[in-house]
N, C-alpha and C positions, 0 to 999 in steps of 0.2 A: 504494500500500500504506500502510493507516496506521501508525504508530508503535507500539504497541501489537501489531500481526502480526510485528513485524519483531523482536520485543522475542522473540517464541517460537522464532524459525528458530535451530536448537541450534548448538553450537560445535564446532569443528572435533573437539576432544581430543573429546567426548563420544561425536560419530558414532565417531572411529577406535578408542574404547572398546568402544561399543557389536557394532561389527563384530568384536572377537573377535583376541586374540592370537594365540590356535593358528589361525584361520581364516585371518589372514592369511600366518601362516606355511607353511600345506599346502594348503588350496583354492586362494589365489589365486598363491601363487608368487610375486608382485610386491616389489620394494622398499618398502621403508615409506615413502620421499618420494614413491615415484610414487603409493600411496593416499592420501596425503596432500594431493596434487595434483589428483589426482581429487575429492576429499571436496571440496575449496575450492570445485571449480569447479561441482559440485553445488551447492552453498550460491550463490553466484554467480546463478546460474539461478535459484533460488528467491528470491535480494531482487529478482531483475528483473520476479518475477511475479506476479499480484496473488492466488492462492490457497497456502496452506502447504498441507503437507501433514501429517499428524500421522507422531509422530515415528518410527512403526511402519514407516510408510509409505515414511519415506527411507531406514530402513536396509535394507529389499527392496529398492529402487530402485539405491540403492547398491551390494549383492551382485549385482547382475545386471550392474553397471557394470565391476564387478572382474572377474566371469567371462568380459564378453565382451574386456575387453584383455587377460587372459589368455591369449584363446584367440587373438587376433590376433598372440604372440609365434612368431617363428619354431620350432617344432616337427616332431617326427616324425609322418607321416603314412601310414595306409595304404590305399595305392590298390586299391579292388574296380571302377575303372572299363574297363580291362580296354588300356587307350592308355598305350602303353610307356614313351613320350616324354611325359612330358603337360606342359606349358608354365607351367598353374599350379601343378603339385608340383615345378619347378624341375629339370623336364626328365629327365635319363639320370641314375638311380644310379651313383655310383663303384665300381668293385672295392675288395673290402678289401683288395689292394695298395696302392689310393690312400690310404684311410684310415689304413693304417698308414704311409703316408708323411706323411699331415698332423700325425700325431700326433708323430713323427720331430723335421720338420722346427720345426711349431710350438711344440714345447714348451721348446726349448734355442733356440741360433745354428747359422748355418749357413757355409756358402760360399757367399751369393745372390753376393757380387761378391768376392771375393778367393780367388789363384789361390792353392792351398796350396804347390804346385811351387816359385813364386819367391817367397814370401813378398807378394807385391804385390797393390795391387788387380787384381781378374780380369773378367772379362766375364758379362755377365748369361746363364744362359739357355743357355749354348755346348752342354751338352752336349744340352738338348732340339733345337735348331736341328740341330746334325746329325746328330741320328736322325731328327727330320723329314722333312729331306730325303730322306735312307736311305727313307725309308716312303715318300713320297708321289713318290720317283723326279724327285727336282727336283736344280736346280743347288744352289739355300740355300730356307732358311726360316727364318720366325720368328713370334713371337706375341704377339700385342694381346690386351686384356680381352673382346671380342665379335665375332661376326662380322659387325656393323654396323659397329664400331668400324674394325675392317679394312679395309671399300670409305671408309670417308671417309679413313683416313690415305692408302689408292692414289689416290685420286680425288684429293684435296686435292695429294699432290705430283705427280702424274704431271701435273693442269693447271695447276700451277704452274712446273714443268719445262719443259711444253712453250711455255708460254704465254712464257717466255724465249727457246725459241728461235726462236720466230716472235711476233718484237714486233708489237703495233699501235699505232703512238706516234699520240698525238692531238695534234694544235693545240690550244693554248690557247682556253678557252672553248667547248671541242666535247665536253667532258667527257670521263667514265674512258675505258679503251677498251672496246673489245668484250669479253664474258664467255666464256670458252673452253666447247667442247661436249662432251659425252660423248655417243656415239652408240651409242642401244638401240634393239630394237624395242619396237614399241607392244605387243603381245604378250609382254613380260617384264615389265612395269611393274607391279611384285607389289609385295601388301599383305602385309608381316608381321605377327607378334602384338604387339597391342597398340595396334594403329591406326596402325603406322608405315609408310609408302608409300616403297619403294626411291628413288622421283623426290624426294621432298622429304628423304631420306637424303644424296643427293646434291647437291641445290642448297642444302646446308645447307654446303658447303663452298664453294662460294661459285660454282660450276661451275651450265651451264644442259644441261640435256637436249636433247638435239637426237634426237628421237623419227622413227623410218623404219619405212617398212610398214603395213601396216594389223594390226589385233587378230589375226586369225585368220593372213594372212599376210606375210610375209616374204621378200625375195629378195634372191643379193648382190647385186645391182644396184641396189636399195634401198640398201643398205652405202655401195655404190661413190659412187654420188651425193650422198652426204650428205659423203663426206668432202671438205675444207675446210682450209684454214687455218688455223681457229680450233682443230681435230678435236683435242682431246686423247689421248685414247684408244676401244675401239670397248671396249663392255661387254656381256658376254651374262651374264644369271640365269636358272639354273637353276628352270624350275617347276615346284618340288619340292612345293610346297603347293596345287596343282592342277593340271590336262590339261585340253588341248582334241585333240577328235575332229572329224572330218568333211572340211569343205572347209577344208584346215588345209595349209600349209605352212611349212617355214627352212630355209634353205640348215646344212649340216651343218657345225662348228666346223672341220672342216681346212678349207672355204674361206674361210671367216672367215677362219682364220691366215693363210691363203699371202696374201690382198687386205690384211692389216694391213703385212704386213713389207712386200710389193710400196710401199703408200703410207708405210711407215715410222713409223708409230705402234702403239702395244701392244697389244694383243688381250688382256682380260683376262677372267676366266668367276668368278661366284660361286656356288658348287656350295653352299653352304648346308646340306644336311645332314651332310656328313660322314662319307660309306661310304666306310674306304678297305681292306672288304673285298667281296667281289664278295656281295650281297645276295640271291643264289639260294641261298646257303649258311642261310639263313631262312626255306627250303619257301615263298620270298616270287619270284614269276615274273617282276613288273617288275624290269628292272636300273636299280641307282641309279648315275649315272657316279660315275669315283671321279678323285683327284686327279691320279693316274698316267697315268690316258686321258685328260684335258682336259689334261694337259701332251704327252704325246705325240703328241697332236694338233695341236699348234703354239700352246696358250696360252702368254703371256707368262709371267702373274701366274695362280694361281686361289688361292680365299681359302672356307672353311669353319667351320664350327663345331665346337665338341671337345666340347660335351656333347649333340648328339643321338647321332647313330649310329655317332660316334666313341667313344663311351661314357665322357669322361672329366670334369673340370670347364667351366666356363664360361668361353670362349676363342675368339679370332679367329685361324685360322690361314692364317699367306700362305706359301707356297712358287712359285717359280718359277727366272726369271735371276738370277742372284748378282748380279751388275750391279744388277740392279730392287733386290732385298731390299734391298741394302746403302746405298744411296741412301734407301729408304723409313726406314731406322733413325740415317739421319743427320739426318732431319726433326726439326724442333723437336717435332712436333706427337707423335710415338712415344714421348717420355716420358712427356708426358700420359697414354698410353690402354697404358702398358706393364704387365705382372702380376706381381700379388707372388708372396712366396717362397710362400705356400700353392697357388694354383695350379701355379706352378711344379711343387712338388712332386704334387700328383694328376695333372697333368699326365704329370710325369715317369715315373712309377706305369705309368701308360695306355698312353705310347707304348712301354713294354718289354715290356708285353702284347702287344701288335698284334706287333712284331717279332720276340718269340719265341715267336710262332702260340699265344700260349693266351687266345686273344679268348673261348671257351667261359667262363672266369672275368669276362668284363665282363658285370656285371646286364643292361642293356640287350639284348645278345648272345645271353643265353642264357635271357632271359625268350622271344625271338621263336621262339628253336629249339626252346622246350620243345614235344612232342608231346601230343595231344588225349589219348593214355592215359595220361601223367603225369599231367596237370591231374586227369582223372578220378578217377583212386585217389584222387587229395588229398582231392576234392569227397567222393568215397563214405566216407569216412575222416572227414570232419566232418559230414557228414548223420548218421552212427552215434551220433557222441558228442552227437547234439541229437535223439535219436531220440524222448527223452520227453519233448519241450517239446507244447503245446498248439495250437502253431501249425503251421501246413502247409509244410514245405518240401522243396523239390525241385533234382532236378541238370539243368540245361540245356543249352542250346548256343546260342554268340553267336557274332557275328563283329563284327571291330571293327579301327578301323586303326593303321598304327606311332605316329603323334601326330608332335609337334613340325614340323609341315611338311614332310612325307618321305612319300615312296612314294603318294602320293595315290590311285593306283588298284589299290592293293594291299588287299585283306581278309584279315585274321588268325582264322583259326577256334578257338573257345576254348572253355571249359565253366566254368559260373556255380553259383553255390548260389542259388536263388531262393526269398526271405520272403515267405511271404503271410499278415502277422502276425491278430493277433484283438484285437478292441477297440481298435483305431485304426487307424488309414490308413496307405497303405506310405511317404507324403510323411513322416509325421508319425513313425514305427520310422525313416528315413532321420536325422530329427536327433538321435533318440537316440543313432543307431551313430557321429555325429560327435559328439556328446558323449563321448562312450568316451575314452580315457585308453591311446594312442594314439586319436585320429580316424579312423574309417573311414568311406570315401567311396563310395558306390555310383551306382545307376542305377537309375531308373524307367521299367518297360518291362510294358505289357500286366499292368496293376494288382498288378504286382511290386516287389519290391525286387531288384536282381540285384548280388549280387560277382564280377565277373570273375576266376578263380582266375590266368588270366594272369598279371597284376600283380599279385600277393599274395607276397610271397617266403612260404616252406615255414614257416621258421621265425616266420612271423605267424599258422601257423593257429589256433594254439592260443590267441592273443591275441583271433582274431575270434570265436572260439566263445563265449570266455566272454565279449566285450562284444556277443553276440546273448540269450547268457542273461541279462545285466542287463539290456536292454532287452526282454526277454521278460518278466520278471519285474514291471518298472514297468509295463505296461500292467494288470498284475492276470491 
């Protein structure tokens, strides 16, 4: 670049001029350092390159720069895609119990750890832990920040436990010892969201898999055979985020149990999604096991999540032997991966829901229950108020599944409002409705735009009409 171009590329204050006090104050929402930051590193880019732009040119460049980290802030969102759980809107809505507990809790001090009773410091969590229990029909429970989080603090001490009590001392110069095993089938070896593989969840603790059976089948004898010396624990995952049919077999979890205690090592199960109400209660026909039946079945340990179908925040939940729990919260490693008081408290919200049976209040719950003639009314009720627009729309019928890794072969039947906008494309009406103020997120289906009324709460209809009438309106 000569000296002379470089002499034209404008100044910081100028562009942050030229963008507009009130703009930056109402369009972009942003702090003033972070445009600031932005503006630099624009400018940045443009001495490393060998054409300017004129000065028109970078302040568009730049409003476009604003809008999209704007849009990147965490925000409300409303889902027309019709998947309850959806993994990237951050999974199962809270009850407004929960919400008015985060508000409660976060907004003043609380009792996260001092008991009021004696004056002293108190125990984290006591009273969620045993109402947990209470629910999930265990000896104790308690709660880590994910349900990942969960299998590596068990995994991490139980083969570290075990791997004490059955030393392998090495000779000098024979190296470490052997790496303790966790024994799964090759058939549970599931990928969750985000590209993270149960197997490398685990040998991330420092533990090796010792893999039995083949993909499709499973026998305890397989079980039997692998167990070892080395055998920390036996592990079964639930797979909740897919089925195999056909020539398919596993031995059923009470024999698992009875061959763990028989060999004396823990039988643990990761049930993953989180039903710990019976899931027919959802006009839904697959049953999802719940934590109560994989404990009465002779798990040790079973561990889940609290924001799919348990419908609460994001949470690892362990219940099983009091023995087990209380050892796993003596780990170094449970401080690390333990939850703050805001959890805590949605948490705490959720589980008094499930226990005093008004689960019909958890979003989650009573999105799946709502009936195809509810949804309907809603949909014929905003078709009306869009009746004079210029474009074609219509009320459908979809089907679509619970989301979050749950119920795999379960179909939810639902009714859509479907755009079939004029003068531009349904791709192209799809980023207006995420432009909108809340974002609405839909689907492209059979040269449609489709909203899933499922996942739309009641109180958004009103929101999505008028952000279909401005985006009806921008096309002309």
């Amino acid at each position: 670049m000569k000296s002379r171009s470089r002499r034209e590329i404008p100044a910081v204050n100028k562009l942050v001029d030229a963008l507009g006090e009130h703009e930056l104050a109402t369009a972009s929402k942003l702090p003033r350092p972070l445009v600031v930051d932005l503006v630099r590193r624009e400018l940045s880019k443009a001495r490393s390159s060998r054409q300017i732009q004129e000065f028109g040119s970078t302040v568009e460049d730049l409003r476009r720069s604003l809008e999209l980290s704007r849009a990147s802030r965490l925000q409300q969102v409303i889902n027309g895609t019709g998947i309850v759980i959806h993994t990237n809107f951050g999974r199962a809505p809270i009850a407004s119990e929960a919400i008015h507990a985060l508000a409660e809790i976060g907004s003043g001090y609380s009792n996260l750890e001092y008991d009021v009773a004696t004056g002293e410091r108190g125990h984290r969590g006591a009273y969620i832990e045993n109402a947990l229990a209470l629910l999930c029909g265990a000896e104790a429970a308690t709660v880590v920040n994910n349900c990942a989080a969960a299998l590596v603090l068990i995994v991490h001490h139980l083969a570290a436990k075990n791997g004490m009590a059955r030393p392998h001392p090495a000779r000098r110069g024979q190296g470490a010892p052997p790496k303790h095993e966790i024994i799964i089938s090759r058939g549970e070896i599931v990928q969750i969201g985000g590209g993270f593989r149960i197997g490398e969840i685990i040998e991330a603790t420092g533990a090796v898999l010792r893999e039995v059976g083949a993909t499709n089948k499973t026998t305890l004898d397989d079980y039997r055979r692998a167990i070892g010396p080395r055998s920390a624990l036996i592990l079964k995952v639930h797979r909740s985020n897919f089925f195999m049919s056909g020539f398919v077999e596993s031995p059923r979890a009470e024999s698992i149990a009875a061959l763990a205690r028989k060999k004396r090592i823990p039988f643990v199960e990761d049930l993953g999604s989180g039903a710990v109400v019976p899931t027919e209660q959802f006009g839904i026909a697959e049953h999802e096991p719940t934590p109560s039946e994989a404990l009465k079945a002779g798990s040790d340990l079973v561990c889940f999540s609290g924001d799919k179908l348990f419908g609460g925040p994001q949470a690892g939940i362990i219940a099983g032997k009091k023995r087990l729990v209380a050892a796993l919260k003596r780990d170094p490693l449970f401080r690390a991966l333990r939850c703050d008081k805001l959890c805590f408290a949605a948490l705490h919200a959720t589980i008094d829901l499930h226990l005093n049976q008004r689960t019909a209040e958890i979003p989650a719950i009573k999105m799946l229950q709502a009936t195809e003639d509810e949804l309907r009314n809603r949909a014929v009720a905003m078709k009306d108020r869009l009746s004079d627009l210029s474009f074609q729309i219509a009320i459908g019928r979809s089907t679509g599944r619970v989301g979050g890794g749950t119920l795999p072969k379960s179909m939810t039947s639902s009714v859509t409002i479907e755009i079939l906008p004029k003068n531009c494309s349904p791709a192209e009406f799809a980023v207006r409705l995420r432009s909108a103020t809340p974002p609405i997120v839909g689907y492209i289906s059979n040269d449609r735009l489709k909203l899933d009324m499922r996942t739309i709460f009641p109180h958004q209809d009103s929101l999505v009409v008028s952000a279909i009438r401005s985006a009806c309106a921008e096309t002309g």
